[in-house]
C-alpha positions in Angstrom: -47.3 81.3 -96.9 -51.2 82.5 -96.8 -52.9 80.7 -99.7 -54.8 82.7 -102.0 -57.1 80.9 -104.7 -57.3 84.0 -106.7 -53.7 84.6 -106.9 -53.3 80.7 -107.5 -56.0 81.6 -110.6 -53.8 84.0 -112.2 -50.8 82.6 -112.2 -52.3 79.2 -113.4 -53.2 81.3 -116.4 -50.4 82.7 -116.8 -48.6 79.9 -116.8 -51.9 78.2 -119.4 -49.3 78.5 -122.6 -46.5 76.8 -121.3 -48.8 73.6 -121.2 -48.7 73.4 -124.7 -44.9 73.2 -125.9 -42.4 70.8 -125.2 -40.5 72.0 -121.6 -37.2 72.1 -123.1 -38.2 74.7 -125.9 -40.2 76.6 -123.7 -37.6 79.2 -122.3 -37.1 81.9 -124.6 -33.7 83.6 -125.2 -31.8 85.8 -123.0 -33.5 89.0 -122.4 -36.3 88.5 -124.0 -39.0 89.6 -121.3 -36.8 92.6 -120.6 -36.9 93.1 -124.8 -40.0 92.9 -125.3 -41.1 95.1 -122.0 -39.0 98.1 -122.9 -40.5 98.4 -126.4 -43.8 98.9 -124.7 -42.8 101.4 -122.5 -45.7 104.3 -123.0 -44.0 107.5 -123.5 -45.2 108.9 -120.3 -45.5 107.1 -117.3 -47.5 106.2 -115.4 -49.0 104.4 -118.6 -50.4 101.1 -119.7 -49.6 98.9 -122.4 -52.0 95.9 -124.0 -49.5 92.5 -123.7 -50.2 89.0 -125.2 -50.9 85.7 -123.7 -46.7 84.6 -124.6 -45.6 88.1 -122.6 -47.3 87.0 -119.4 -46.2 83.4 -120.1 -42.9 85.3 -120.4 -42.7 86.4 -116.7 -43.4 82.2 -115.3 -40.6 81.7 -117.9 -38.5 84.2 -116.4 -39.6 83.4 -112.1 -38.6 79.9 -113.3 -35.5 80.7 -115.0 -34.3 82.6 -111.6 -35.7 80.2 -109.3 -33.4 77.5 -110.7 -30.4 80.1 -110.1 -31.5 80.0 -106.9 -31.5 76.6 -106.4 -27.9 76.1 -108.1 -26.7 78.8 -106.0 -28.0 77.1 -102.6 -25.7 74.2 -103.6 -23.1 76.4 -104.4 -23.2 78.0 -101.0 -23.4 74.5 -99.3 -20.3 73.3 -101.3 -18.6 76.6 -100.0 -19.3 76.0 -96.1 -15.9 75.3 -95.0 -13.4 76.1 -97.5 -14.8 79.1 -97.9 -17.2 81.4 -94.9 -17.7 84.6 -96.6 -18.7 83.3 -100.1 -20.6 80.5 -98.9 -22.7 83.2 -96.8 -23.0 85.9 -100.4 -23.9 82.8 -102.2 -26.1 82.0 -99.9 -27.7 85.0 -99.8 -27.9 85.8 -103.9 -29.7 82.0 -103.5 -32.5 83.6 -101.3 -32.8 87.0 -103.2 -33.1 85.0 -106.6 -35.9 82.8 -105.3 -38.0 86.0 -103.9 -36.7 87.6 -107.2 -39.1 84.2 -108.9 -41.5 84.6 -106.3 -42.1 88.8 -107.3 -42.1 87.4 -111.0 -44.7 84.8 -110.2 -47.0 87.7 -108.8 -46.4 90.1 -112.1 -43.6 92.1 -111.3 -40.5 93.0 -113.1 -37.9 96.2 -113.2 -36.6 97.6 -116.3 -33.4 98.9 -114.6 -31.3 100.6 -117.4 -34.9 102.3 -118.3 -35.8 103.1 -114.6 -39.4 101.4 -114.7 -41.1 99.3 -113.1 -44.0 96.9 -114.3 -46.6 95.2 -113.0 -48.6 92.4 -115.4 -52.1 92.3 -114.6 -55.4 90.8 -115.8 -57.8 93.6 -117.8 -61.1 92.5 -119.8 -60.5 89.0 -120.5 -56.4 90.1 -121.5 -53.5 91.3 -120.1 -52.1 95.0 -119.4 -48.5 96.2 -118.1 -48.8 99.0 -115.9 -45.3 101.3 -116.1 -44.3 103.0 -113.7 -40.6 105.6 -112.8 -38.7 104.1 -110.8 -37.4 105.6 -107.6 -33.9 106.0 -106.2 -35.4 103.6 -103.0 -36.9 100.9 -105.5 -33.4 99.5 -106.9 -33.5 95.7 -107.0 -32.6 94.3 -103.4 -35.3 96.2 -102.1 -38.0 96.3 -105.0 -38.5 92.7 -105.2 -38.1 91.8 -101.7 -40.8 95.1 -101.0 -43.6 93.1 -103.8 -43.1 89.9 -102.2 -43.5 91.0 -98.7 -46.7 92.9 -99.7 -48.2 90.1 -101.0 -51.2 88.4 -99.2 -49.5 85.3 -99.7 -46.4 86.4 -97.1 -47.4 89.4 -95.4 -47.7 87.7 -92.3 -44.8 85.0 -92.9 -41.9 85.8 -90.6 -39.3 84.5 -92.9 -40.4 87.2 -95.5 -39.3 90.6 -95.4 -38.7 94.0 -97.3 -34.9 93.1 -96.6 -34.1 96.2 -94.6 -30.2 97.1 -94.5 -29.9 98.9 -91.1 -30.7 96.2 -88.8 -28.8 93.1 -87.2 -31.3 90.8 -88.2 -31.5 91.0 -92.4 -30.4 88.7 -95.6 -28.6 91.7 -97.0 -27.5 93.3 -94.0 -25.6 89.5 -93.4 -24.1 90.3 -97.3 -23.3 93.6 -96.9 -21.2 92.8 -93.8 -19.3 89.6 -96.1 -18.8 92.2 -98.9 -18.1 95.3 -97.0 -16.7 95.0 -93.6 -12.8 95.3 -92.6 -11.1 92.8 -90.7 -12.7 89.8 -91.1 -10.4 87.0 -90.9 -12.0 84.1 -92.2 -9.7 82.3 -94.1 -9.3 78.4 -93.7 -7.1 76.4 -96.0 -9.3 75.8 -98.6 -10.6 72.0 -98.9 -13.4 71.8 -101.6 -16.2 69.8 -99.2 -16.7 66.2 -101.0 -19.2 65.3 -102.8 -20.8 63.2 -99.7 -20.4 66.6 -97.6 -22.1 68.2 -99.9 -25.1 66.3 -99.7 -24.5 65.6 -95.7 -25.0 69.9 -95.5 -28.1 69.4 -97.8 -29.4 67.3 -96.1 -28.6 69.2 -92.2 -30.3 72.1 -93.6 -33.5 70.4 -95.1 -34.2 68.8 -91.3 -33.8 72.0 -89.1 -36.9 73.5 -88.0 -37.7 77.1 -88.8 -40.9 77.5 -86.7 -39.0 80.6 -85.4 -39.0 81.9 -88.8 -34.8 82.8 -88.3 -32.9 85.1 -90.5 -29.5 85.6 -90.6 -27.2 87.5 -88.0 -24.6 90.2 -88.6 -23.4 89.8 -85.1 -23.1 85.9 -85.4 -21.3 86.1 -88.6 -21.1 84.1 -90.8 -24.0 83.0 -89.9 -24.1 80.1 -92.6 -26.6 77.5 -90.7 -29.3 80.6 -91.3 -28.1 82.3 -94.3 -29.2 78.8 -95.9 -32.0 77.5 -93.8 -33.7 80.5 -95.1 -32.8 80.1 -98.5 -33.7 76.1 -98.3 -37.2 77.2 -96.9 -37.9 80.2 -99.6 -36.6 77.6 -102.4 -39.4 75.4 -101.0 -42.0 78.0 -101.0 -41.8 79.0 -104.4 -42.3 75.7 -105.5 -44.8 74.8 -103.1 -46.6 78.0 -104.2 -46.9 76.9 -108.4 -47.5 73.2 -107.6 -50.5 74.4 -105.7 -51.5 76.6 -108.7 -51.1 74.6 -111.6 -50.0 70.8 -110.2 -47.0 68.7 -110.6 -48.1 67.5 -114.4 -47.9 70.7 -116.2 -46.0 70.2 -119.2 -43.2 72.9 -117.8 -43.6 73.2 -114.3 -43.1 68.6 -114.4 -39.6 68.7 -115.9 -38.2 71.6 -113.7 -39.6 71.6 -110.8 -37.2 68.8 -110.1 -34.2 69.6 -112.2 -31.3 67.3 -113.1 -28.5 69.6 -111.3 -30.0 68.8 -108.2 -30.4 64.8 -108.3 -29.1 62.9 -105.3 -28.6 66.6 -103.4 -31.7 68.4 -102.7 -35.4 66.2 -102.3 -37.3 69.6 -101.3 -38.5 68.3 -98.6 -38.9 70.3 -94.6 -39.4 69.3 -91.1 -42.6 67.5 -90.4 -43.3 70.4 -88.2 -42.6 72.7 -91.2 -44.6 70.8 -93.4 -47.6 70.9 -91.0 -47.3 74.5 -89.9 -47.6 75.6 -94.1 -50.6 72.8 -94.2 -52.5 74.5 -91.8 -51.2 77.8 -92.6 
């Protein structure tokens, strides 16, 4: 990740009214970004539409919100290593996509898929603006998110970023498309539910590998589970690295769940001393 002090700007303000309400009410109901998007749709598109200060806080909310699914489902996927291949590796996977889903969030970015638009939340004048645009047959979500991120100054030049292309051997969804899809697999041991103490053993495997060669996941090494969630360990890492450098670790919101309670005693968040120095001098 490329820091950027103006994108670090924006969503520091972004995030400004979240500062000011207790964490545990700050998350509004279910669907409520998506709500309050679609009735702001202009009638013809492209178009803009005038948002308030609680809509933009609306889209931290919501990167949050997904990045935590993301977390929960890296643990999931690490609880499914043995007793269970092909899941642990879609798990693993639906971990990574949710965290670049928070990451393409973070930067103002949002699909209204049952409305076929796409937004983009943007500073305008001392306010903030939704642009709307149709959305294309090649912009549906596995790709549309991914695409934002990888666009990004942040990660266009970060290896372990991509635009998650299908057709090649070396791809996140290419690795879940061939655990959904493929005949013939085989990959059935007796199912053991890893113990607790596994659990946290995988955890903490993963969180000491090195991934200076930026790795991604192999169809023809599947399952490829030691990737699968290396990568997803390293992207959960950089989305919190990337809104503790924009706002700190004492924001009202960001301190309570930026370390939430699911993951006590499993995951510390912490890489490789190479890793750590390689994003320090990034």
């Amino acid at each position: 990740m490329t820091p950027d002090e103006a994108i670090q700007k924006q969503i520091a303000s972004w995030f400004r009214p979240l500062n000011t309400v207790g964490a545990a009410k700050a998350f509004p109901p279910a669907l409520t970004l998506s709500k309050d998007l679609k009735a702001r749709i202009p009638h013809e598109l492209p178009g803009d539409a005038a948002v308030d200060a609680a809509i933009a806080s609306h889209f931290m909310t919501a990167a949050v919100d997904i990045w935590l699914r993301g977390v929960h489902s890296f643990l999931i996927s690490a609880a499914l290593t043995d007793s269970s291949p092909i899941w642990a590796a879609v798990v693993g996977y639906y971990s990574s996509h949710y965290t670049v889903r928070g990451l393409a969030h973070l930067l103002g970015h949002f699909q209204l898929f049952n409305d076929k638009a796409l937004v983009r939340l943007r500073a305008d004048a001392g306010g903030y603006v939704c642009g709307f645009v149709s959305k294309h047959g090649a912009d549906h979500e596995h790709k549309f998110y991914w695409k934002m991120v990888k666009r990004s100054v942040l990660f266009q030049s970060d290896g372990l970023f991509t635009e998650n292309p299908a057709g090649q051997v070396e791809s996140d969804v290419a690795h879940r498309n061939y655990a959904n899809y493929s005949d013939h697999l085989g990959t059935w041991p007796p199912f053991a539910p890893l113990s607790e103490q596994a659990i946290k053993d995988r955890v903490e495997r993963i969180s000491k590998i090195s991934l200076q060669a930026q790795p991604l996941p192999r169809t023809d090494r599947f399952p490829d589970l030691e990737y699968v969630q290396l990568a997803a360990y390293h992207r959960i890492v950089a989305f919190r690295d990337l809104v503790d450098n924009a706002i700190g670790q004492q924001h009202k919101f960001w301190k309570v769940h930026r370390n939430p309670s699911f993951v006590q005693g499993y995951i510390d968040f912490q890489l490789p001393v190479s890793d750590a120095l390689a994003q320090l001098n990034s």
